[in-house]
N, CA, C and O atoms as a Maestro MAE file, in Angstrom:
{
 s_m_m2io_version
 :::
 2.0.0
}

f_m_ct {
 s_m_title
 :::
 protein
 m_atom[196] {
  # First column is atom index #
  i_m_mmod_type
  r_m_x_coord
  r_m_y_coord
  r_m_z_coord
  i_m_residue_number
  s_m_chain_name
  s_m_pdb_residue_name
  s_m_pdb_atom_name
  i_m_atomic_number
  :::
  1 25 15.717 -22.841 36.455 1 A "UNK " " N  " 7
  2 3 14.502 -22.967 35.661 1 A "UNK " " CA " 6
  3 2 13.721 -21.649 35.755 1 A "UNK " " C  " 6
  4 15 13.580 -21.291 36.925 1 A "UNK " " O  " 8
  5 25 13.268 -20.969 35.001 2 A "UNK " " N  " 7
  6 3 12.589 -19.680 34.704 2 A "UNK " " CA " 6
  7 2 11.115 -20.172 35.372 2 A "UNK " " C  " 6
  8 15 10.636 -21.284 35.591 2 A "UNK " " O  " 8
  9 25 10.704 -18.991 35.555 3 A "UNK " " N  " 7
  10 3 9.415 -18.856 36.810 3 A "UNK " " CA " 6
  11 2 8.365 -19.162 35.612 3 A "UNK " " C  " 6
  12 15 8.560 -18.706 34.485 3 A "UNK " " O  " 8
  13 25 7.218 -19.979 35.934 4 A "UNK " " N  " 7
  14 3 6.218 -20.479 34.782 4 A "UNK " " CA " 6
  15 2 5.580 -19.038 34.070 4 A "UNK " " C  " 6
  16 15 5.362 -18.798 32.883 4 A "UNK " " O  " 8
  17 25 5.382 -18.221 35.239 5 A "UNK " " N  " 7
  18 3 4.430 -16.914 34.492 5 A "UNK " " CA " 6
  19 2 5.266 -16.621 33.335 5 A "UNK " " C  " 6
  20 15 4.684 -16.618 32.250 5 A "UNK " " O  " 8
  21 25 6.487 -16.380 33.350 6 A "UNK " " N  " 7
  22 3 7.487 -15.898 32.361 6 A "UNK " " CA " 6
  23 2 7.224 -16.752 30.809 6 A "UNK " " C  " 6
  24 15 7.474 -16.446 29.643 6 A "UNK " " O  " 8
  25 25 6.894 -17.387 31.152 7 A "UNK " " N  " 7
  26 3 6.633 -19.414 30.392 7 A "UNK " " CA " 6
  27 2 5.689 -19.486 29.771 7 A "UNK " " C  " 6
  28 15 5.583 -19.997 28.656 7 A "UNK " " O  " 8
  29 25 4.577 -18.799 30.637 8 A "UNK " " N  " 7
  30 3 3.138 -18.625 29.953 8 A "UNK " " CA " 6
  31 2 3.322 -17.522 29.005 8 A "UNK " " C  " 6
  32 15 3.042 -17.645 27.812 8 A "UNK " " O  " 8
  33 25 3.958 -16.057 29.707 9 A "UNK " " N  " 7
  34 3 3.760 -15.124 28.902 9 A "UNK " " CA " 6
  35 2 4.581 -15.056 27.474 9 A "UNK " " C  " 6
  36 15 4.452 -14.041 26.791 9 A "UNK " " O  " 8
  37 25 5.292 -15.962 27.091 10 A "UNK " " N  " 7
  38 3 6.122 -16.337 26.052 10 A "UNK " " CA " 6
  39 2 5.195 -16.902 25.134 10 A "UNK " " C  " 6
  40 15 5.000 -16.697 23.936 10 A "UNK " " O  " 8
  41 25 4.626 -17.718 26.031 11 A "UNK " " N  " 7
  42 3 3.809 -18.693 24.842 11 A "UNK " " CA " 6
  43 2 2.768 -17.946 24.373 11 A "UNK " " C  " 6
  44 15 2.597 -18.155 23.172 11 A "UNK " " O  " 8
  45 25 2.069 -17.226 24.801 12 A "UNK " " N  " 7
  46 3 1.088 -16.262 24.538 12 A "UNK " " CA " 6
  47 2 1.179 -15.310 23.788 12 A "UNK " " C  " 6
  48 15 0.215 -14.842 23.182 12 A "UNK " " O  " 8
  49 25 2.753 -14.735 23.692 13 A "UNK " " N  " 7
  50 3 3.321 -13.901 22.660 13 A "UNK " " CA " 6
  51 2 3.096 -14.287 21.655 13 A "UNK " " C  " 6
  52 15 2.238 -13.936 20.845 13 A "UNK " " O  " 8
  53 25 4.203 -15.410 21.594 14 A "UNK " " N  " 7
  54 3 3.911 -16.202 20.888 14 A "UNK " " CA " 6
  55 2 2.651 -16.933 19.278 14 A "UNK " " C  " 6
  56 15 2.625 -17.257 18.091 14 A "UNK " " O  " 8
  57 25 1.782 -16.771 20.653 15 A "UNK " " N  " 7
  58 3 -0.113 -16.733 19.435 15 A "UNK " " CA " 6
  59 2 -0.234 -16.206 19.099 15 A "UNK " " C  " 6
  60 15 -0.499 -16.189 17.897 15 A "UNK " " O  " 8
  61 25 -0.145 -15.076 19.965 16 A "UNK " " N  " 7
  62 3 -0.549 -13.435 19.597 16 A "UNK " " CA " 6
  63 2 -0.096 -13.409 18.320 16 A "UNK " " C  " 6
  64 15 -0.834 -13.497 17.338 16 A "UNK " " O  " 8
  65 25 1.663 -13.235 18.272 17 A "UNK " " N  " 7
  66 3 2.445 -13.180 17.179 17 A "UNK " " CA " 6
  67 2 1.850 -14.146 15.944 17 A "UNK " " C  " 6
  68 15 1.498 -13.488 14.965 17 A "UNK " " O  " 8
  69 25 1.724 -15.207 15.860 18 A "UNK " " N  " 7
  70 3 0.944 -16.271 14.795 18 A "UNK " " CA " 6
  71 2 -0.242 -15.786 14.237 18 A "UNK " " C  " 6
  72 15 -0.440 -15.592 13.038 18 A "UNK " " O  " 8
  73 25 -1.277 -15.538 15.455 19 A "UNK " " N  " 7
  74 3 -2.499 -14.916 15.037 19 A "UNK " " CA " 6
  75 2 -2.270 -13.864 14.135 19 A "UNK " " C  " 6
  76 15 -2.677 -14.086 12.995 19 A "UNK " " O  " 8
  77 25 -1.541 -12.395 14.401 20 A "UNK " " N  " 7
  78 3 -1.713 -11.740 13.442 20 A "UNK " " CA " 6
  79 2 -0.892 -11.904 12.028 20 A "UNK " " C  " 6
  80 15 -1.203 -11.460 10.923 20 A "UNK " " O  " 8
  81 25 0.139 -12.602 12.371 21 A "UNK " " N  " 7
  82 3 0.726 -13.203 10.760 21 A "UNK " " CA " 6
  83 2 -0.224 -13.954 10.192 21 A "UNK " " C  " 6
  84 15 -0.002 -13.994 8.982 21 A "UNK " " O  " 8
  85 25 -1.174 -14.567 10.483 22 A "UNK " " N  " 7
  86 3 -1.900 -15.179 9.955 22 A "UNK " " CA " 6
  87 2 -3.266 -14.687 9.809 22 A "UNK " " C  " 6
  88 15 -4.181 -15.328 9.293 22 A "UNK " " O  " 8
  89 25 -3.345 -13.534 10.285 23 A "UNK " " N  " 7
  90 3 -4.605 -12.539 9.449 23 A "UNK " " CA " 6
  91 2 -4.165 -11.444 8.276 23 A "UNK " " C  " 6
  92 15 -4.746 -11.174 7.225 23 A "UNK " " O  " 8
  93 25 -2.645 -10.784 8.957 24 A "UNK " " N  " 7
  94 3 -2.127 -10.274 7.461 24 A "UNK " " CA " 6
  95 2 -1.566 -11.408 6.138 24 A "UNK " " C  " 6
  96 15 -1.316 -10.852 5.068 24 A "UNK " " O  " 8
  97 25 -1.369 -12.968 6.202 25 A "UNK " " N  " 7
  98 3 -1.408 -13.039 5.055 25 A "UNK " " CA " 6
  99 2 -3.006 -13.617 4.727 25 A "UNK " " C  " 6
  100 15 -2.972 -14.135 3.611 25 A "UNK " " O  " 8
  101 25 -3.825 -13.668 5.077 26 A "UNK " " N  " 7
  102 3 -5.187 -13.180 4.506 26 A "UNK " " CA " 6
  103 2 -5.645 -12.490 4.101 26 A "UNK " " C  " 6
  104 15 -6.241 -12.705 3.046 26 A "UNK " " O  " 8
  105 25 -5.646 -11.188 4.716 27 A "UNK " " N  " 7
  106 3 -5.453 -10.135 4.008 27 A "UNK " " CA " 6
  107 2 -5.094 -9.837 2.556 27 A "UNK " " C  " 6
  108 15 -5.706 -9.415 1.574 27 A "UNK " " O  " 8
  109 25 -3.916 -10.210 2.811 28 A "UNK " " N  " 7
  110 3 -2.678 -10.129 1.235 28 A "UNK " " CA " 6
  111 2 -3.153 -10.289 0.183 28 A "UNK " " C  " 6
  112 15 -3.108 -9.529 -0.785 28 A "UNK " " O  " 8
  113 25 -4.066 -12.130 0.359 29 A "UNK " " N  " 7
  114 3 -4.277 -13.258 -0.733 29 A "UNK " " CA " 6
  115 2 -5.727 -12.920 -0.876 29 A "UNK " " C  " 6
  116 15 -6.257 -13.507 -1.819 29 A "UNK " " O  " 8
  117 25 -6.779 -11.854 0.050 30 A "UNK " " N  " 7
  118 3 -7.924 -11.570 -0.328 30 A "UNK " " CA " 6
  119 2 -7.931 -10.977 -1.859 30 A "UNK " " C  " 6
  120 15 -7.028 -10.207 -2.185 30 A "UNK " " O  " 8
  121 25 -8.913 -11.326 -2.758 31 A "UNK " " N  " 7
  122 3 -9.264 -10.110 -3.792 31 A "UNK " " CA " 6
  123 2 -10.157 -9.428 -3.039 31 A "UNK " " C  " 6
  124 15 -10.960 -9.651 -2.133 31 A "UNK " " O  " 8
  125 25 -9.620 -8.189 -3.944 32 A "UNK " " N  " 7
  126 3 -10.383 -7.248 -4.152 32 A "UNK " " CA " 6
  127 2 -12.133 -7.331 -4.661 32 A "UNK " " C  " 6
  128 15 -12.585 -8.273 -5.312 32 A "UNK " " O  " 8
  129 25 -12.924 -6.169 -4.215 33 A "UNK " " N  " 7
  130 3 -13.820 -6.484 -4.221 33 A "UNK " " CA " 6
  131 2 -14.170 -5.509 -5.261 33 A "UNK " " C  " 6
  132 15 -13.179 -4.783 -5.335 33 A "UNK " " O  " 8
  133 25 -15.058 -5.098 -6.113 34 A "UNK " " N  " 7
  134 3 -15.779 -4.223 -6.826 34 A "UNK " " CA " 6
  135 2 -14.992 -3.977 -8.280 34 A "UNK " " C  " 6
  136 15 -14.628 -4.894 -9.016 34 A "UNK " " O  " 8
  137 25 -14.823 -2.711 -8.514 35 A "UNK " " N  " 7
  138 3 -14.060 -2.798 -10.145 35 A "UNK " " CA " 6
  139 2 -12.446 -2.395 -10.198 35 A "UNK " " C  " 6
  140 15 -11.950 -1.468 -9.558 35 A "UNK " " O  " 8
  141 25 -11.673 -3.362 -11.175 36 A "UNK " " N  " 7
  142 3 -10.016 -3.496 -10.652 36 A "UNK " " CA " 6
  143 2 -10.256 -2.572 -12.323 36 A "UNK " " C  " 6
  144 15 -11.051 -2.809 -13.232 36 A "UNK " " O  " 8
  145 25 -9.287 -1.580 -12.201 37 A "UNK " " N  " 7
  146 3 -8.677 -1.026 -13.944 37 A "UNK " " CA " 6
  147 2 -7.257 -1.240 -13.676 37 A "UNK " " C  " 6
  148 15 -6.559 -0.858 -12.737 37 A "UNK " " O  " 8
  149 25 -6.908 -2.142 -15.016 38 A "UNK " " N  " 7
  150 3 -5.526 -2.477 -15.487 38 A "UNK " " CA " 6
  151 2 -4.660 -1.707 -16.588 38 A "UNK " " C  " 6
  152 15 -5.140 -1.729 -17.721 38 A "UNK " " O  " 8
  153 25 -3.779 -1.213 -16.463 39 A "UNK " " N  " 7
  154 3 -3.616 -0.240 -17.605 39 A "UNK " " CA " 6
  155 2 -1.572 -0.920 -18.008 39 A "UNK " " C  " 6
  156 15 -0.594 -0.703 -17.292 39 A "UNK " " O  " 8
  157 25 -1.603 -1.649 -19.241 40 A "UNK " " N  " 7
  158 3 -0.469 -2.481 -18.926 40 A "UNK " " CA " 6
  159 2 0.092 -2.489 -20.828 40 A "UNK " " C  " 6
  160 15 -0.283 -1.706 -21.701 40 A "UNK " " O  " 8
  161 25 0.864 -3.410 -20.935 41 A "UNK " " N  " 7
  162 3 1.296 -3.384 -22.420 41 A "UNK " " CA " 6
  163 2 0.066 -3.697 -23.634 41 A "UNK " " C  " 6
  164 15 -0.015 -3.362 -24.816 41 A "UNK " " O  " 8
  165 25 -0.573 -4.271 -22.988 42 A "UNK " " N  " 7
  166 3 -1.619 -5.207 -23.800 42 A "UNK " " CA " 6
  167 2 -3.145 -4.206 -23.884 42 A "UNK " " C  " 6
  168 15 -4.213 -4.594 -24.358 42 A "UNK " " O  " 8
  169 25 -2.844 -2.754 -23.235 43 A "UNK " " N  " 7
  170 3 -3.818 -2.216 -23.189 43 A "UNK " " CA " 6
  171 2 -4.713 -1.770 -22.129 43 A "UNK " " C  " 6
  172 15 -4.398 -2.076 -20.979 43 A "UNK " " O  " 8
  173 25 -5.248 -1.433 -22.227 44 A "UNK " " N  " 7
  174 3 -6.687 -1.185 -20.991 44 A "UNK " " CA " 6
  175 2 -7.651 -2.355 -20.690 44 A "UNK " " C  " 6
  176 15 -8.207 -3.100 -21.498 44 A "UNK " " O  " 8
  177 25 -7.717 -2.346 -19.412 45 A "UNK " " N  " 7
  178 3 -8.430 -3.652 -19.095 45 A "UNK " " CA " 6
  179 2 -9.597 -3.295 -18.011 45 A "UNK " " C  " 6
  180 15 -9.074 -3.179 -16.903 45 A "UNK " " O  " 8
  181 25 -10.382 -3.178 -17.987 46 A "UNK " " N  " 7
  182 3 -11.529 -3.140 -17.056 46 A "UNK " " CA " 6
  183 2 -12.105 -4.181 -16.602 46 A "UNK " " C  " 6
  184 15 -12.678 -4.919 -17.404 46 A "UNK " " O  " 8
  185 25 -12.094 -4.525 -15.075 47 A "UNK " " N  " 7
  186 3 -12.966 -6.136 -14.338 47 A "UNK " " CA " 6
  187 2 -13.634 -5.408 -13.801 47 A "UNK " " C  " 6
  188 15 -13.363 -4.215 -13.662 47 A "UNK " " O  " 8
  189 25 -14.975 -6.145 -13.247 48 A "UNK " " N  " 7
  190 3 -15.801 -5.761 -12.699 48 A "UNK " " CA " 6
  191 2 -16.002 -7.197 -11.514 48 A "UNK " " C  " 6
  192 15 -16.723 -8.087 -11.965 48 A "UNK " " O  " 8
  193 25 -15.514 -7.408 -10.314 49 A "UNK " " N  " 7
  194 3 -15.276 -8.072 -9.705 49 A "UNK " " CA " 6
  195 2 -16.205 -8.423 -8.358 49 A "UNK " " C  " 6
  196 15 -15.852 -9.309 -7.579 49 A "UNK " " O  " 8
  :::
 }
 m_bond[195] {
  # First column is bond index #
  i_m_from
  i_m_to
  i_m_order
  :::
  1 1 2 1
  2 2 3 1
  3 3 4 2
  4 3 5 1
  5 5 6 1
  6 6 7 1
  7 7 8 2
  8 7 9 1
  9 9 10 1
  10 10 11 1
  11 11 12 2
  12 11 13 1
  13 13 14 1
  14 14 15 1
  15 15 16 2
  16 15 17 1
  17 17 18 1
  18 18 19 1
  19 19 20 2
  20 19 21 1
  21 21 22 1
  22 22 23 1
  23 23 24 2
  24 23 25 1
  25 25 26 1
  26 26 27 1
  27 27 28 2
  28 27 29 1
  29 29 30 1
  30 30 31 1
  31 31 32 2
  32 31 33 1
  33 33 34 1
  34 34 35 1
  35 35 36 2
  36 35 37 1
  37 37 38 1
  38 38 39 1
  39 39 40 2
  40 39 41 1
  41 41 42 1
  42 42 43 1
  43 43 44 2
  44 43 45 1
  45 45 46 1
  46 46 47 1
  47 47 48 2
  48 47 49 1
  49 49 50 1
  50 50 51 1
  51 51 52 2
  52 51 53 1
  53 53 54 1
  54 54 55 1
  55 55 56 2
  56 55 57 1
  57 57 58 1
  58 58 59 1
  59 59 60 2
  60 59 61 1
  61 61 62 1
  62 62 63 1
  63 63 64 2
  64 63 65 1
  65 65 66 1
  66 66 67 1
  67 67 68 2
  68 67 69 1
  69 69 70 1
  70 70 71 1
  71 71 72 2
  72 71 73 1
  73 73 74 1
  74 74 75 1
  75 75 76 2
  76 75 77 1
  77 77 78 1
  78 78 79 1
  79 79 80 2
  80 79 81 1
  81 81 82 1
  82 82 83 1
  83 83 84 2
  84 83 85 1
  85 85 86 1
  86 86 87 1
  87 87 88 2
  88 87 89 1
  89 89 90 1
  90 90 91 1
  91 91 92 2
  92 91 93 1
  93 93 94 1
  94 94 95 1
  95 95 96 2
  96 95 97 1
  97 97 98 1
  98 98 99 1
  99 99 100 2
  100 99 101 1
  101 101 102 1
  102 102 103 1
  103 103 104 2
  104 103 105 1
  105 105 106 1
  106 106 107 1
  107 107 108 2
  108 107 109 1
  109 109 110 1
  110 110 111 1
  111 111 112 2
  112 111 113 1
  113 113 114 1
  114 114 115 1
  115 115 116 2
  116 115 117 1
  117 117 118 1
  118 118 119 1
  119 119 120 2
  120 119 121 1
  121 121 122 1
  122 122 123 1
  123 123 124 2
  124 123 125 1
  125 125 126 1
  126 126 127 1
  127 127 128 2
  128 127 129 1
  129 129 130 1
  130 130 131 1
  131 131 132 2
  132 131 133 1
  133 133 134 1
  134 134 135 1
  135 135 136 2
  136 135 137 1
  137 137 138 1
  138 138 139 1
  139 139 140 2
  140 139 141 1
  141 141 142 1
  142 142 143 1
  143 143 144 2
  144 143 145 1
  145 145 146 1
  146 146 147 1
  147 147 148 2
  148 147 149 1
  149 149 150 1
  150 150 151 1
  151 151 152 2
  152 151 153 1
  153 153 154 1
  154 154 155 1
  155 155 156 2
  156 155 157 1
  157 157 158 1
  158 158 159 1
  159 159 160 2
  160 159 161 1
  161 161 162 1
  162 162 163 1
  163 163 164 2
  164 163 165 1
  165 165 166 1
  166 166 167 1
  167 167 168 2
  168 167 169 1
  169 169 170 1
  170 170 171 1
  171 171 172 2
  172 171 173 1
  173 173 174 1
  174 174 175 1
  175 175 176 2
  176 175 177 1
  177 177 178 1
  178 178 179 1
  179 179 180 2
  180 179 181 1
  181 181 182 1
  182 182 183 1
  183 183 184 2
  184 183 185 1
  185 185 186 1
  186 186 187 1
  187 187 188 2
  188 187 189 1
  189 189 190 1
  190 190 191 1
  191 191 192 2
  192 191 193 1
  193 193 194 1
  194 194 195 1
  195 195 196 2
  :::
 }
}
């Protein structure tokens, strides 16, 4: 049986690891804040966001 510290420090990785996957896809799915320019088939598009 593996020594508990080893046990703990796994599991802790572990969060660690979760926690920041789960602030970069927040990140990701944030909009943007202020003015987006779209420049695409349909033309020029200006938001103001």
């Amino acid at each position: 049986m593996p020594n508990r510290n080893v046990l703990y420090l796994v599991i802790a990785a572990l969060v660690v690891i979760a926690g920041m996957l789960g602030y970069n896809l927040y990140q990701a799915n944030k909009q943007p804040e202020g003015l987006q320019i779209n420049v695409g088939p349909d033309g020029l598009k200006i938001q103001n966001k």
